[in-house]
N, C-alpha and C positions, 0 to 999 in steps of 0.2 A: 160301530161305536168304539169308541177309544175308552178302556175302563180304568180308573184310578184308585190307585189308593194314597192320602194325603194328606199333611201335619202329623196329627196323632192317631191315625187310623181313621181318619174319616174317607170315605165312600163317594167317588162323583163321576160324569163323564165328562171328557172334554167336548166343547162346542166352541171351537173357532180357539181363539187366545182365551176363552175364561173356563172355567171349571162348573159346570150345575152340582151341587151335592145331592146326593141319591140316601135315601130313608133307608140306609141297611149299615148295619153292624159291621159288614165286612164283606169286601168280595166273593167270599167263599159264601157267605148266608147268601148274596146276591142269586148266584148260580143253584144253591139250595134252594132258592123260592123258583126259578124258573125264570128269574130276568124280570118277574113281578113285584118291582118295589117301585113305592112314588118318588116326588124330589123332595126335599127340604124346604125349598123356596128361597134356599140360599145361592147365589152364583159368584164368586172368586174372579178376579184376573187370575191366570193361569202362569202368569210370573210371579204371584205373592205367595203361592202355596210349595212347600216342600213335598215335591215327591218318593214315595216309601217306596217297596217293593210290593208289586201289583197287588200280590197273593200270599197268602199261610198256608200252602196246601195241608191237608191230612198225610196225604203220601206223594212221595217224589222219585216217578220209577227213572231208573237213568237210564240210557243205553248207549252201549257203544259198539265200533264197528261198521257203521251202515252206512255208511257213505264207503261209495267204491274205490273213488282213489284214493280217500284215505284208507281206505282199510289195505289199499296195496301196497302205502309207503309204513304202514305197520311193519312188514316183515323186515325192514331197515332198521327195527328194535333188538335187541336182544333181549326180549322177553323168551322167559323160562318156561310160556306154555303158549300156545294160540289162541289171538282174539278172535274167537267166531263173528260171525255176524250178528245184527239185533240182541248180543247178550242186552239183558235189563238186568240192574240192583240197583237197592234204593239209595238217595241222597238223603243225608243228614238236613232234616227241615232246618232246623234251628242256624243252620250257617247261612242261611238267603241273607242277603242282602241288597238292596235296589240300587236306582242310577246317584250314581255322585256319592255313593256311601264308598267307604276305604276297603282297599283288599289288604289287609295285614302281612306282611310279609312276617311269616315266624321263621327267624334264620337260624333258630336254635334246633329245627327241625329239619330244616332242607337249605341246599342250596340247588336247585333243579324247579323252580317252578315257572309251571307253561300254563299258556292258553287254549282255549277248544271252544269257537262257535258255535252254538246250536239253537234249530228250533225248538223249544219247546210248547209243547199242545197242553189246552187246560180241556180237560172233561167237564162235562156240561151238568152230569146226572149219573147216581148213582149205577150200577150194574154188571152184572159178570154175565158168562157163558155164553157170550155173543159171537158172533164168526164178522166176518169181513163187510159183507153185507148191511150191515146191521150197524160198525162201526163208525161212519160218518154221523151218524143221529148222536154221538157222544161228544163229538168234537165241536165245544161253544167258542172257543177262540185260539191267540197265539200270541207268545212272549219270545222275550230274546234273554238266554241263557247264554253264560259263559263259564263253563267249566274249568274252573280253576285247578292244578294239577299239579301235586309234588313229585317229580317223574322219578326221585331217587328213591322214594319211600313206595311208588307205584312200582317197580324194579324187586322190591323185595317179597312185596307185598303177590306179587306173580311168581314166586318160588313156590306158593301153593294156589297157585293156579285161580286166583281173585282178587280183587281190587276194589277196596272202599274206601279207609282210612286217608287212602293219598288226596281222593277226591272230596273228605266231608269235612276238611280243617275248619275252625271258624271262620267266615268271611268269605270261605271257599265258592261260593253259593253267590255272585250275581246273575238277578233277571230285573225283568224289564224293558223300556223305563215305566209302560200301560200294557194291558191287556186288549187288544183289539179281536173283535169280537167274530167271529168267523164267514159271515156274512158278509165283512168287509174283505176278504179276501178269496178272489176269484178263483186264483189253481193253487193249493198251498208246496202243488208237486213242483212249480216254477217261479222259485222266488229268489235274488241275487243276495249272497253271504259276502261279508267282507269284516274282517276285522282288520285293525291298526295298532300300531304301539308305538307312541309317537307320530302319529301323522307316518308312519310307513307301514304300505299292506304286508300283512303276512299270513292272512290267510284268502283265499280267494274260491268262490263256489256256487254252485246252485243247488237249490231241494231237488233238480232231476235225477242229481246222482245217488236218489238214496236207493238203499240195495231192497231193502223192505219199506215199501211206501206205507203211509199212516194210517190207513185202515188194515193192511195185514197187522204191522207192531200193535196194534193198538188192542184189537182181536186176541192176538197170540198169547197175548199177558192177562186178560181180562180173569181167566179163573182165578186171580189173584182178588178178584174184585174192587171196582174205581167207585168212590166218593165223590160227587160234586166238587171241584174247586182241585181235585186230584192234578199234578202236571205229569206226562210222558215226556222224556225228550226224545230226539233221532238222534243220537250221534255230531261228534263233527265233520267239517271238510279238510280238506287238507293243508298242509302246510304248518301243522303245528311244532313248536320250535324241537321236540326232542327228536325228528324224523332230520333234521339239519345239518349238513357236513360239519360244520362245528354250532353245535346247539346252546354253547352257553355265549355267542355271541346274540342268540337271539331269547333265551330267557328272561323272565321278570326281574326286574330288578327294584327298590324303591325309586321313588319318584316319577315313573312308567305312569305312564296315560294309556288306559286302553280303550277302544273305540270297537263297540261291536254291535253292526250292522246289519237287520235284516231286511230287504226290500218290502213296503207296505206294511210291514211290521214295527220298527222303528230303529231306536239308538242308543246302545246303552253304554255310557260311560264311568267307568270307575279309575281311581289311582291307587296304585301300588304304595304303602307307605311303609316306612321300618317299626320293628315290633315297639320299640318307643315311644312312636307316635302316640299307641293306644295305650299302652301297658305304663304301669308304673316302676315294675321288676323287671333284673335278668329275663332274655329270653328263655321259654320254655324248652327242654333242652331232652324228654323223657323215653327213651328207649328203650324196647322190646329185642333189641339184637346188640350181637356183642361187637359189629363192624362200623 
């Protein structure tokens, strides 16, 4: 099942080109009842509705690191501490954003911002203190996540040795473009990543290469305890532009088309736009350091 969320927050799945809407509140109730909700009796063409961002999760654990070659072309960083592997912290819900919705460029804040592909996984049902084992029964589906990245404010922000800020800006946060439901997806450990920026790949990969596959990460973090509707991600693949001989050849810029692609998963498109676009004032310009 391909799961939507649509106009104003309404609830449906796709069937073919049109949309059934579904008798739930919201994705996230969806997965709180167990996938037991009826339909409306309404059904849409599936080109007339605007699609939102799949989910609101409660929490949004990040991680990075875990993909292996990327984690190799990391040491190509001058970060001021080691990214381990499987590190998790949380994303800033409030910055999602879905397909076709804008990524803001705040230039008053960076001039460094990259991309990072990733899968992210929606839990299914509440629970903690689970092991490995036991971790597949949580996993109800999978979205496509693009981690948006201020790498200069990520740069400082690793002088003590952590990183959120860079990654929780408003906007920072696309997923989507549906929630496919995990039934529909045979090995989640062999699935082809691709993003593009403008119609050129830049990043290229598959879920074999992750270093902690998704019932370990998923396990590992659980005494944190997951909510229904909860997302994990894995990390990205490699080729993101700050690991780049010259990196601000391949940076966001406005007017950038990103394309980011997971196999059986789907496609999610956003455009980069200047702080203008959205804002009415000056860019927001507010710093914590004196450089």
């Amino acid at each position: 099942m391909r799961l939507v969320t649509f106009d104003e927050g309404r609830v449906g799945r796709i069937e073919g080109d049109e949309v059934v809407e579904l008798a739930a509140g919201s994705t996230r109730e969806f997965f709180e009842r167990g996938g037991q909700v009826g339909e409306t009796g309404e059904t849409l063409p599936l080109a007339s509705v605007r699609l939102r961002a799949p989910i609101q999760p409660k929490k949004f654990f990040h991680t990075a690191g875990n993909f292996a070659v990327h984690h190799e072309e990391l040491q190509k960083v001058n970060w001021s501490h080691p990214v381990h592997k499987g590190i998790v912290f949380f994303q800033n819900v409030d910055a999602i954003i879905g397909p076709e919705d804008d990524i803001v460029y705040p230039e008053g804040l960076t001039k460094e911002l990259d991309y990072e592909l990733e899968l992210a996984v929606v839990i299914g049902k509440s629970g903690r203190w689970f092991g490995p084992e036991e971790a597949g029964d949580y996993i109800a589906g999978f979205t496509v996540f693009n981690d948006i990245t201020a790498r200069d404010i990520q740069r400082r922000e690793m002088q003590s040795g952590v990183f959120s800020f860079s990654k929780g800006i408003d906007t920072f946060c696309p997923i989507g473009p549906w929630i496919v439901t995990a039934d529909e997806i045979a090995d989640p450990h062999d699935l082809g990543m691709e993003l593009r920026v403008n119609g050129q790949v830049r990043q290229s990969g598959n879920t074999s290469d992750l270093v902690l596959k998704l019932q370990h990460l998923i396990a590992f973090h659980s005494p944190q305890g997951y909510s229904a509707g909860d997302i994990i991600t894995t990390g990205t693949i490699s080729g993101v532009a700050a690991v780049q001989p010259d990196p601000f050849a391949f940076y966001l810029k406005p007017g950038d088309v990103v394309e980011a692609e997971i196999e059986g998963v789907g496609l999610l498109r956003n455009t980069v736009v200047p702080w203008k676009a959205a804002h009415d004032t000056e860019p927001y310009a507010g710093s914590l350091y004196s450089d």
